[in-house]
C-alpha positions in Angstrom: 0.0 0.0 0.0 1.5 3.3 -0.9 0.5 5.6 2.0 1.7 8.8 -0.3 -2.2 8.2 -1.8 -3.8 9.4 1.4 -2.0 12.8 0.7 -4.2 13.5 -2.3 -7.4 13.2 -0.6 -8.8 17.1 -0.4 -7.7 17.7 3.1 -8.1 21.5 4.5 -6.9 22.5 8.1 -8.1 23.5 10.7 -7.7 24.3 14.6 -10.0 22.6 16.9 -10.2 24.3 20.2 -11.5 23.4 23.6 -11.9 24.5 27.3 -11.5 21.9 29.8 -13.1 24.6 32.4 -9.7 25.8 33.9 -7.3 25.7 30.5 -7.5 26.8 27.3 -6.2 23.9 24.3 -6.1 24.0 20.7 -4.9 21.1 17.8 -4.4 20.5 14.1 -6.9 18.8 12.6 -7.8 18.0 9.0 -10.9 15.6 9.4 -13.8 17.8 9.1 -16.7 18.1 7.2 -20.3 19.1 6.8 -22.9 16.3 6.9 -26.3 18.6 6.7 -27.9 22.0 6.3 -31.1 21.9 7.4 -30.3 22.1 10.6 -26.3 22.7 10.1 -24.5 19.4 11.7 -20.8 18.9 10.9 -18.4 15.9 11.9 -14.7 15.6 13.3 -12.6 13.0 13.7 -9.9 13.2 16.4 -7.4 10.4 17.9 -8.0 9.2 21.2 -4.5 9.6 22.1 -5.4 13.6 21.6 -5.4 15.8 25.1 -8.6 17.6 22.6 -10.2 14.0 23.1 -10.3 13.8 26.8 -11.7 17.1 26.6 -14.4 16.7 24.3 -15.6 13.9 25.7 -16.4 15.9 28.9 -16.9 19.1 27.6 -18.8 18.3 24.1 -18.0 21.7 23.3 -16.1 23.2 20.6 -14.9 26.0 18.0 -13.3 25.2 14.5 -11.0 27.7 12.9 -10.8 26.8 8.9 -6.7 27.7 8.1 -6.5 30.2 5.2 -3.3 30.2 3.4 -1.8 33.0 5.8 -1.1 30.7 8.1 2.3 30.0 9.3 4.4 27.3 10.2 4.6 28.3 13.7 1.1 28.1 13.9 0.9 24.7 12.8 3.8 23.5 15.3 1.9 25.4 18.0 -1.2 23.5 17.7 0.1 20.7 16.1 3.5 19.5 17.5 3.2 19.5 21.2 0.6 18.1 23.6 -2.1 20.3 25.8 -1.2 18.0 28.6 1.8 19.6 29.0 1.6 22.7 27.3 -0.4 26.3 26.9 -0.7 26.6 23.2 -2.5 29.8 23.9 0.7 31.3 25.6 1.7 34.5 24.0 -0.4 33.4 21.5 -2.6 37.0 20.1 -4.2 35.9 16.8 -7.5 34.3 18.8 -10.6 35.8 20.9 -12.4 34.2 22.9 -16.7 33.2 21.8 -19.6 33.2 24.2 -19.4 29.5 24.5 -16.4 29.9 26.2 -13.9 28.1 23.9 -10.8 30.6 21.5 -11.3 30.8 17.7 -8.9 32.0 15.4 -9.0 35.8 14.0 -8.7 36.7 10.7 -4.8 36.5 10.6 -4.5 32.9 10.5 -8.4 32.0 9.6 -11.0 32.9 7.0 -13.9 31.7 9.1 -14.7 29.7 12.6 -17.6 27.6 13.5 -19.2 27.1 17.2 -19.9 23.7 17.7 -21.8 21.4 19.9 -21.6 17.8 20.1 -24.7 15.3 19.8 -23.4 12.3 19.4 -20.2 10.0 18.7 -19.4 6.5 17.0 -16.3 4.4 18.2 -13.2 3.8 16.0 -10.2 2.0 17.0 -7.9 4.9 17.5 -10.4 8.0 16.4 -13.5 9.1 17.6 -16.0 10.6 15.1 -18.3 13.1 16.9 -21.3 14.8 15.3 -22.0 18.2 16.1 -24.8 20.9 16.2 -23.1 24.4 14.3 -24.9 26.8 16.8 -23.0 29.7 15.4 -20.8 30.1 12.0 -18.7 33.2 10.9 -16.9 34.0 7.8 -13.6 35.9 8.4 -12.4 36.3 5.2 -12.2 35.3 1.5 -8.5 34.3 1.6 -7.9 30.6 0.2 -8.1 27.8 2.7 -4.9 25.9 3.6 -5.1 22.8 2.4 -2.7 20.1 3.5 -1.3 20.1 0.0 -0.5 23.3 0.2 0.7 23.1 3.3 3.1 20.2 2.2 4.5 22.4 -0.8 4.2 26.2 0.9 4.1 25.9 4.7 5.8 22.8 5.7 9.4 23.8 5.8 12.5 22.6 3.4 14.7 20.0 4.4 18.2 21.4 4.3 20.8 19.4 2.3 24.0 18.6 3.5 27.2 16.9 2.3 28.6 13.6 3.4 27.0 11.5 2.3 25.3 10.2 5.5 21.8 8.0 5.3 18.5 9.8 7.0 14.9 8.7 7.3 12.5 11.5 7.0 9.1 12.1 8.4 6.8 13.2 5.2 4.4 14.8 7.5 6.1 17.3 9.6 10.2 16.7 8.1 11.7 15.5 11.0 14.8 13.3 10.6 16.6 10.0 11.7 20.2 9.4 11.3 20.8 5.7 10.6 21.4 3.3 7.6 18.2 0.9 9.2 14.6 2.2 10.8 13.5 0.5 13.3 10.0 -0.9 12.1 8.3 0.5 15.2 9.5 3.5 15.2 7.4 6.6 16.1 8.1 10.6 15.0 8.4 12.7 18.1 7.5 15.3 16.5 4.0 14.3 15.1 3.5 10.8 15.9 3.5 9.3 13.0 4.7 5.4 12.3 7.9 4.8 10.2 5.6 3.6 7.6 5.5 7.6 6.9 9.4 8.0 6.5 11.4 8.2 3.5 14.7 7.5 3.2 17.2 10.3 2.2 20.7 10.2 1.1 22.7 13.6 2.2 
């Protein structure tokens, strides 16, 4: 199976934030979509392993924040490259205001719209959940292009640097982090993002 397939799928991105009632938390996510109009219901998938999980589970509260193609890869490794459980990702963090529901959304900087969510119901998946939720409000920011994760892949994402010597590396295809070594181990796991070395290439420098 070539897992380079899965990057053509139409991904956009987004940040999924939540309020656990005493801290703020906020993480990548690129699995969401509308599933009705009449009334507005949306879906998100997020990995059980996610701080956001725990959260929503208790909380069934959210806000999405659709990435527009302003969006930086700072904000990405903000939201996407280090865990709520040990981190404020709203630290210092200015591009965001806070909605009645009590939960951040993104301001137009970084976001060309936001929606206020509510969850209704959830179905089981063995390392996802899929929750189904109410929009109770929706704003447009902006008409600036949404970031896609192509894009992101060819614009955002930064360059790997090249080097001489002709050393072997292993690099992650989804955030670019590297592994010096002629073998990787078949169980290994990115720090950065998590991802199996099924999602590693290998790189001669």
């Amino acid at each position: 199976m070539d897992q380079k397939a899965f990057f053509k799928i139409g991904y956009g991105l987004y940040v999924l934030t939540t309020n656990d009632g005493k801290k703020d938390n906020g993480m990548i996510n690129n699995t969401f979509m509308q599933i009705t109009g009449d009334p507005s219901e949306v879906v998100v998938a997020v990995n059980k392993a996610n701080y956001s999980h725990e959260v929503l589970v208790k909380t069934r509260k959210f806000n999405l924040s659709v990435l527009s193609e302003d969006v930086t890869f700072d904000v990405i490794r903000r939201f996407g490259f280090q865990s709520g459980r040990n981190a404020d990702k709203f630290a210092g963090f200015e591009s965001c205001f806070k909605m009645p529901n009590g939960v951040y959304a993104l301001n137009n900087r970084y976001a060309n719209a936001f929606f206020a969510c509510e969850v209704k119901d959830t179905m089981d998946f063995p390392t996802h959940t899929l929750f189904r939720a109410a929009v109770n409000d929706a704003v447009l920011l902006s008409d600036k292009p949404t970031c896609t994760y192509d894009y992101y892949q060819k614009n955002v994402k930064p360059k790997p640097q090249q080097s001489a010597g002709g050393k072997t590396v292993w690099r992650c295809r989804v955030c670019g982090y590297e592994y010096e070594g002629e073998n990787l181990p078949a169980d290994f796991v990115c720090p950065i993002c998590k991802h199996p070395a099924s999602d590693f290439e290998k790189v001669t420098k």
